[in-house]
N, CA, C and O atoms as a GROMACS GRO file, in nm:
protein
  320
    1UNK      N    1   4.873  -2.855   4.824
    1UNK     CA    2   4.832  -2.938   4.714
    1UNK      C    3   4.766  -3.064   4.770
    1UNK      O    4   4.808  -3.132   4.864
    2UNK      N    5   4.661  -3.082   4.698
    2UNK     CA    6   4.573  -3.229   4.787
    2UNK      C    7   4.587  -3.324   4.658
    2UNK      O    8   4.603  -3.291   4.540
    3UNK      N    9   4.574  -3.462   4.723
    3UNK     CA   10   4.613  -3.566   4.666
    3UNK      C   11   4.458  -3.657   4.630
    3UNK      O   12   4.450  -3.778   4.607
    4UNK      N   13   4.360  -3.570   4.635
    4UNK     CA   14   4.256  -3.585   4.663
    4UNK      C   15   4.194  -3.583   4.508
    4UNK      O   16   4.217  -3.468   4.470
    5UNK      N   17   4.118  -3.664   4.387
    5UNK     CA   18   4.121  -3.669   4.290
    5UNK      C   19   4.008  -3.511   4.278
    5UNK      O   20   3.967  -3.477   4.389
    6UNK      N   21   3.969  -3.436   4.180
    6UNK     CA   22   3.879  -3.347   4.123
    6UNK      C   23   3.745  -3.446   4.106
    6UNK      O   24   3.743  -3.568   4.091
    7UNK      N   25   3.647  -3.364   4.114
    7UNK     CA   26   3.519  -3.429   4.136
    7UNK      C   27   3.415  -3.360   4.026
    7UNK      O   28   3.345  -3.265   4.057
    8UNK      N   29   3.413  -3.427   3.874
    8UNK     CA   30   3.328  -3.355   3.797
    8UNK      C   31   3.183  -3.373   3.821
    8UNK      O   32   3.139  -3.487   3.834
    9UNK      N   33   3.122  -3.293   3.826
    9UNK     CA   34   2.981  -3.330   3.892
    9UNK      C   35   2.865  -3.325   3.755
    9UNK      O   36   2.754  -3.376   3.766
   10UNK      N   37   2.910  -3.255   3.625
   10UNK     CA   38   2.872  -3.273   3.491
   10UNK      C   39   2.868  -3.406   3.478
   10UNK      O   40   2.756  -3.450   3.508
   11UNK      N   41   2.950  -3.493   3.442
   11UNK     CA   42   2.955  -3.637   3.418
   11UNK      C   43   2.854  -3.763   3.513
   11UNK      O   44   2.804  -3.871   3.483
   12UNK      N   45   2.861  -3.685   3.628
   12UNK     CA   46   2.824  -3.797   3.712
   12UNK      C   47   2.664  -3.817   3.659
   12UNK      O   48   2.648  -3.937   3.637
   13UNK      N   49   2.544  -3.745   3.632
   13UNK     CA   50   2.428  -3.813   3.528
   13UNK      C   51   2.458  -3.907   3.447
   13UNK      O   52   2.406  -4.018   3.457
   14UNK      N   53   2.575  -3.864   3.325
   14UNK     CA   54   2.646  -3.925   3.208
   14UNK      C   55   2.643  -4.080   3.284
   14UNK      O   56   2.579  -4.185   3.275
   15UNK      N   57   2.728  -4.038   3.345
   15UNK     CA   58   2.776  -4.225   3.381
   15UNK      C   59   2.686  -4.283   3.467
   15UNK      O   60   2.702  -4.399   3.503
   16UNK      N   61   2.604  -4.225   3.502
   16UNK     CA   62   2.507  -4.327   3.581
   16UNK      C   63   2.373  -4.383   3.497
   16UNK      O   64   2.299  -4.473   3.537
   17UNK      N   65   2.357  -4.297   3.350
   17UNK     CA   66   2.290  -4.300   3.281
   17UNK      C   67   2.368  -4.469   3.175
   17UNK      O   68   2.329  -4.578   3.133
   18UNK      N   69   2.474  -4.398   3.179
   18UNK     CA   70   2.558  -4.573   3.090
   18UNK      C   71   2.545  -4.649   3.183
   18UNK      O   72   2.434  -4.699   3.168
   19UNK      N   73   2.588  -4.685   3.266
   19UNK     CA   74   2.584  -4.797   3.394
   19UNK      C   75   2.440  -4.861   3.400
   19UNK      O   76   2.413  -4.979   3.381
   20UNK      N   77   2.360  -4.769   3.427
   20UNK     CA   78   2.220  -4.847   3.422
   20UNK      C   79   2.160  -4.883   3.259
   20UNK      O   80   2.063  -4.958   3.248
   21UNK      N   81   2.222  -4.826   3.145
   21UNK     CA   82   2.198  -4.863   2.981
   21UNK      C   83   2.277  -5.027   2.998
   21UNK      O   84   2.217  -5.122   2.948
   22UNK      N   85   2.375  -5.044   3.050
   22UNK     CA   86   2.456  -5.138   3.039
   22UNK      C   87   2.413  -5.216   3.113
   22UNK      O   88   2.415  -5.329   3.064
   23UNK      N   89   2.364  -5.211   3.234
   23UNK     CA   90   2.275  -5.342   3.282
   23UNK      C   91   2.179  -5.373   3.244
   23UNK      O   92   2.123  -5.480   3.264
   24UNK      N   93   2.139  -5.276   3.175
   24UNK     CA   94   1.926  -5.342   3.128
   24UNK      C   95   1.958  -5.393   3.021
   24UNK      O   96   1.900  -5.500   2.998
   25UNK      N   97   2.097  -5.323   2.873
   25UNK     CA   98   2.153  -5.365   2.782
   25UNK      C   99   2.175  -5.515   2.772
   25UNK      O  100   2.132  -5.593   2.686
   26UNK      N  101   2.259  -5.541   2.888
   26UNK     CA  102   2.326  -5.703   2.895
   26UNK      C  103   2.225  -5.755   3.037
   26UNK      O  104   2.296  -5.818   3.115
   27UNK      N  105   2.125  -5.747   3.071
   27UNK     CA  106   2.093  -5.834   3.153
   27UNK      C  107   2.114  -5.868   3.236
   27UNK      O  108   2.046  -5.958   3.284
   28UNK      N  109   2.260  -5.796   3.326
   28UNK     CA  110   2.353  -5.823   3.434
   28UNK      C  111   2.211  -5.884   3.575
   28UNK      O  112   2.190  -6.005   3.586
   29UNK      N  113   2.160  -5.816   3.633
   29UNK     CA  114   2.048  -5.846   3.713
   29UNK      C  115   2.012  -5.998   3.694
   29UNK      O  116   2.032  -6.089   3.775
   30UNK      N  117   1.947  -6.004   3.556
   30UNK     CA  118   1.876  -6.141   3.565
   30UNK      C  119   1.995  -6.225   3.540
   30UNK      O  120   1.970  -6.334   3.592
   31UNK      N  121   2.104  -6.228   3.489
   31UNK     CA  122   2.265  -6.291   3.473
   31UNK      C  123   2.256  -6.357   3.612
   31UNK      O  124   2.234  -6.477   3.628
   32UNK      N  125   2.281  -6.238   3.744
   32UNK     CA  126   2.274  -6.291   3.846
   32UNK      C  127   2.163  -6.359   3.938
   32UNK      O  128   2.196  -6.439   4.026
   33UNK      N  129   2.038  -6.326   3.917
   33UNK     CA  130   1.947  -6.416   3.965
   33UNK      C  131   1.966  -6.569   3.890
   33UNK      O  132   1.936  -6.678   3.939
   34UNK      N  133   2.008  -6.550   3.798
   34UNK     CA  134   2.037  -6.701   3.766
   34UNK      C  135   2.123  -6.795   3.789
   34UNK      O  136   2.114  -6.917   3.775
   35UNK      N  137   2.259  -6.683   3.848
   35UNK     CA  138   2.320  -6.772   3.940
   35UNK      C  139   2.280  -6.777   4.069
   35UNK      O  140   2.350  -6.814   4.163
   36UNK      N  141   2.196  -6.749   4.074
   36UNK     CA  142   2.234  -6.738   4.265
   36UNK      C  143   2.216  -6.626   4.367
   36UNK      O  144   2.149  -6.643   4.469
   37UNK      N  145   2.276  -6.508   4.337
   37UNK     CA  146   2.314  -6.406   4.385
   37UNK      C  147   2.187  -6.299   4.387
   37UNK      O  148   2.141  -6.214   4.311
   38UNK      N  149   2.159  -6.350   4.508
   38UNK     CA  150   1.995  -6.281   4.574
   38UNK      C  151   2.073  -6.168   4.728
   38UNK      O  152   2.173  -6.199   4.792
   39UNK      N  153   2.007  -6.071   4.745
   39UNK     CA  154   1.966  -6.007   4.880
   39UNK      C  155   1.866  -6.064   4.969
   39UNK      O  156   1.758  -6.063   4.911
   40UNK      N  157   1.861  -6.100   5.056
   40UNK     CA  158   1.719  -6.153   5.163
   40UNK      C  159   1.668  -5.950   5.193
   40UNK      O  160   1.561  -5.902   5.157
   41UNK      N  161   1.773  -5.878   5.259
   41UNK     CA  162   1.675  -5.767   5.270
   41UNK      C  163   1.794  -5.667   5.243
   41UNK      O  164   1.905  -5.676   5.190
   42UNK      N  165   1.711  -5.556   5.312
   42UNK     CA  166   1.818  -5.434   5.316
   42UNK      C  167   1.828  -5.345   5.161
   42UNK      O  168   1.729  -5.328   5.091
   43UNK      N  169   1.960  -5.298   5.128
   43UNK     CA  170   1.963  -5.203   5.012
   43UNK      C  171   1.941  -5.292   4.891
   43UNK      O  172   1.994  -5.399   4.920
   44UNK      N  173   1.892  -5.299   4.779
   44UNK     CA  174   1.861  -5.347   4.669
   44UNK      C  175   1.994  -5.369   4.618
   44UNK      O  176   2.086  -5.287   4.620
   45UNK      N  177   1.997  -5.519   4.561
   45UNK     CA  178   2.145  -5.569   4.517
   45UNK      C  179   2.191  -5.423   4.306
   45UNK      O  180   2.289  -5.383   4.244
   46UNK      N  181   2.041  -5.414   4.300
   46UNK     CA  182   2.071  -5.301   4.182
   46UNK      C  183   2.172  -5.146   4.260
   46UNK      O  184   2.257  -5.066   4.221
   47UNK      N  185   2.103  -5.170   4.370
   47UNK     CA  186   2.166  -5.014   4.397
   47UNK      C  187   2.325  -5.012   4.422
   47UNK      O  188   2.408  -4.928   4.389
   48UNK      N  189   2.340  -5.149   4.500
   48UNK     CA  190   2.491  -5.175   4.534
   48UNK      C  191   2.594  -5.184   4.407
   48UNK      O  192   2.701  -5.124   4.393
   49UNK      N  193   2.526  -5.285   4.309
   49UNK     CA  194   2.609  -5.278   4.218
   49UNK      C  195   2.637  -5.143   4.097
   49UNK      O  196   2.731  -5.112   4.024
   50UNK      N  197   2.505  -5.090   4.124
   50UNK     CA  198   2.558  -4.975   4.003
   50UNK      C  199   2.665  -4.905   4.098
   50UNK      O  200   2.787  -4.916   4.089
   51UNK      N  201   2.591  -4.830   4.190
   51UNK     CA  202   2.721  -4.801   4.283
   51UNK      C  203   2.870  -4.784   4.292
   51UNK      O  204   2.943  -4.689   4.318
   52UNK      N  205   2.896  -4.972   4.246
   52UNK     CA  206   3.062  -5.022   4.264
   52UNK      C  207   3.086  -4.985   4.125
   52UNK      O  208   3.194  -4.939   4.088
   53UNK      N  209   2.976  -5.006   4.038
   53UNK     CA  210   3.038  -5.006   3.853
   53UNK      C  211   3.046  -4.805   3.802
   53UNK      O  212   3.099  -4.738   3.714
   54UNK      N  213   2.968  -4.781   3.907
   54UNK     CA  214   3.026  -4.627   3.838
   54UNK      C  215   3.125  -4.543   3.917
   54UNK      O  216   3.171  -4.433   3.884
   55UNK      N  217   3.160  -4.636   4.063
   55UNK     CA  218   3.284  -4.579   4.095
   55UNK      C  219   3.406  -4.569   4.065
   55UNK      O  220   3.501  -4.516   4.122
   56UNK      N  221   3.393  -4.653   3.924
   56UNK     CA  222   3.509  -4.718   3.876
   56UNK      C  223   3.561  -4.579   3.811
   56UNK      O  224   3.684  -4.569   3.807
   57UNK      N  225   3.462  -4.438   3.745
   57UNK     CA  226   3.465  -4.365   3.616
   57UNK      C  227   3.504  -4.244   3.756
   57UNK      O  228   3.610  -4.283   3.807
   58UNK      N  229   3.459  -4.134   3.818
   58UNK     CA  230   3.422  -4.090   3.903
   58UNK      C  231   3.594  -4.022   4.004
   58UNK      O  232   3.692  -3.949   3.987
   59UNK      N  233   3.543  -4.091   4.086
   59UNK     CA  234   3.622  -4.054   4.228
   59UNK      C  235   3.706  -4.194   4.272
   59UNK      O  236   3.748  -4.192   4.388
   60UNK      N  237   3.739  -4.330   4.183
   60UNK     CA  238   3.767  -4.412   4.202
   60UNK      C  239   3.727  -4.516   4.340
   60UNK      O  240   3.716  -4.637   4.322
   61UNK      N  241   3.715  -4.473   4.431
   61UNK     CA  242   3.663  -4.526   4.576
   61UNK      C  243   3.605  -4.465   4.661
   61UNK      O  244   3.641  -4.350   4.688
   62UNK      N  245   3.512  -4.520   4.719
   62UNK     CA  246   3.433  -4.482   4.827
   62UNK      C  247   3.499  -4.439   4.945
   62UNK      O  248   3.441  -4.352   5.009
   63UNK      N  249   3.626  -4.487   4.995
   63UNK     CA  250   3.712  -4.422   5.087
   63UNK      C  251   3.704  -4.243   5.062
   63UNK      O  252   3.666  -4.158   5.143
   64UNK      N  253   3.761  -4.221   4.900
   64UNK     CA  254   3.788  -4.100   4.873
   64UNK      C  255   3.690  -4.035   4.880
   64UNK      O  256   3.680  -3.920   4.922
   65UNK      N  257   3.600  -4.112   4.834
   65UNK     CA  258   3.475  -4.026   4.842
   65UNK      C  259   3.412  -3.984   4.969
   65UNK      O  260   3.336  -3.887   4.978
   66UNK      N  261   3.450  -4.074   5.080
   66UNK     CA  262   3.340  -4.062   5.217
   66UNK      C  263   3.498  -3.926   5.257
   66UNK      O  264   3.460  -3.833   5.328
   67UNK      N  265   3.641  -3.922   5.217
   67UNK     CA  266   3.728  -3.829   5.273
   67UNK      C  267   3.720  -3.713   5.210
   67UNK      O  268   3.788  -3.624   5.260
   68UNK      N  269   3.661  -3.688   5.123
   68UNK     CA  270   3.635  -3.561   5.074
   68UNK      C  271   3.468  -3.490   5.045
   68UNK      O  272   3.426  -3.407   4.965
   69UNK      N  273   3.391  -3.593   5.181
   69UNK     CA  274   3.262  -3.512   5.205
   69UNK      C  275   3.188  -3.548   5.048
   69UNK      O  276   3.124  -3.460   4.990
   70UNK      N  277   3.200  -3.648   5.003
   70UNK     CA  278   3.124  -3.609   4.877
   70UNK      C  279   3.029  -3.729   4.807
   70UNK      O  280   2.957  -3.728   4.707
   71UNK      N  281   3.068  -3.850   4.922
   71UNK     CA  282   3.000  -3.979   4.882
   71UNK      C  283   2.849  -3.986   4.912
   71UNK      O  284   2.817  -4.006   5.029
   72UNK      N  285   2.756  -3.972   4.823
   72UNK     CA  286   2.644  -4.017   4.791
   72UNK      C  287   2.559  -4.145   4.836
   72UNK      O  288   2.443  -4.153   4.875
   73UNK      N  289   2.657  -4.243   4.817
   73UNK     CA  290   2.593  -4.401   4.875
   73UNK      C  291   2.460  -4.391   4.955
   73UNK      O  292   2.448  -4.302   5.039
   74UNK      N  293   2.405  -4.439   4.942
   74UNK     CA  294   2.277  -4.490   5.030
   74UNK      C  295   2.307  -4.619   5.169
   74UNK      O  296   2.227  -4.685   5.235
   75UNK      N  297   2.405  -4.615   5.171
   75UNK     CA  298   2.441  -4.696   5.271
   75UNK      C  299   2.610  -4.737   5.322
   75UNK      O  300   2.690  -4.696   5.239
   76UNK      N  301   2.658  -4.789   5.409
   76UNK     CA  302   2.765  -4.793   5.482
   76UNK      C  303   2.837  -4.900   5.418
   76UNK      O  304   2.808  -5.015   5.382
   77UNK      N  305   2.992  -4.790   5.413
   77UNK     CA  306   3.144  -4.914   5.393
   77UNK      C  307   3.135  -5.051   5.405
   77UNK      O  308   3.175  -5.130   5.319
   78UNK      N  309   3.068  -5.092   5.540
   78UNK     CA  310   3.070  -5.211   5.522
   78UNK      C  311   3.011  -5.337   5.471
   78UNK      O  312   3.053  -5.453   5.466
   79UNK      N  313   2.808  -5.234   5.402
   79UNK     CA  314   2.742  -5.294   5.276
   79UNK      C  315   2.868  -5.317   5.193
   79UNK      O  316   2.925  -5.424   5.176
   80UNK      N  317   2.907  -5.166   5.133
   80UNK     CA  318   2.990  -5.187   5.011
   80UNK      C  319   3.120  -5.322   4.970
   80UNK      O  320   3.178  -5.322   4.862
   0.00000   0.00000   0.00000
């Protein structure tokens, strides 16, 4: 028995489709350019954050995800 969560792969469009409705919805992006919260380079601060906000629905963490071969990310643990 693995302790390892189930991985619906139906949903994962679903929620990446709300996540990005919900930032263009509320403005989150320009929210944060207005405080402050810029990238100089590297992965796009959009990609990081949808990222963290739909891992929330999913596989709960990127740990689980990079331990069961199945994490997607565009970039390394220690971006995240």
């Amino acid at each position: 028995m693995s302790s390892l969560p189930s991985f619906d792969t139906e949903n994962k469009p679903k929620i990446a489709r709300s996540v990005e409705k919900f930032f263009k919805d509320y403005k989150v992006m320009e929210l944060l350019r207005r405080c402050g919260l810029r990238k100089s380079k590297g992965i796009p601060l959009w990609s990081i954050l949808s990222y963290i906000f739909s891992n929330v629905f999913p596989d709960r963490s990127m740990y689980m995800q990079q331990k069961s071969g199945r994490c997607t990310a565009g970039f390394s643990k220690n971006t995240y």
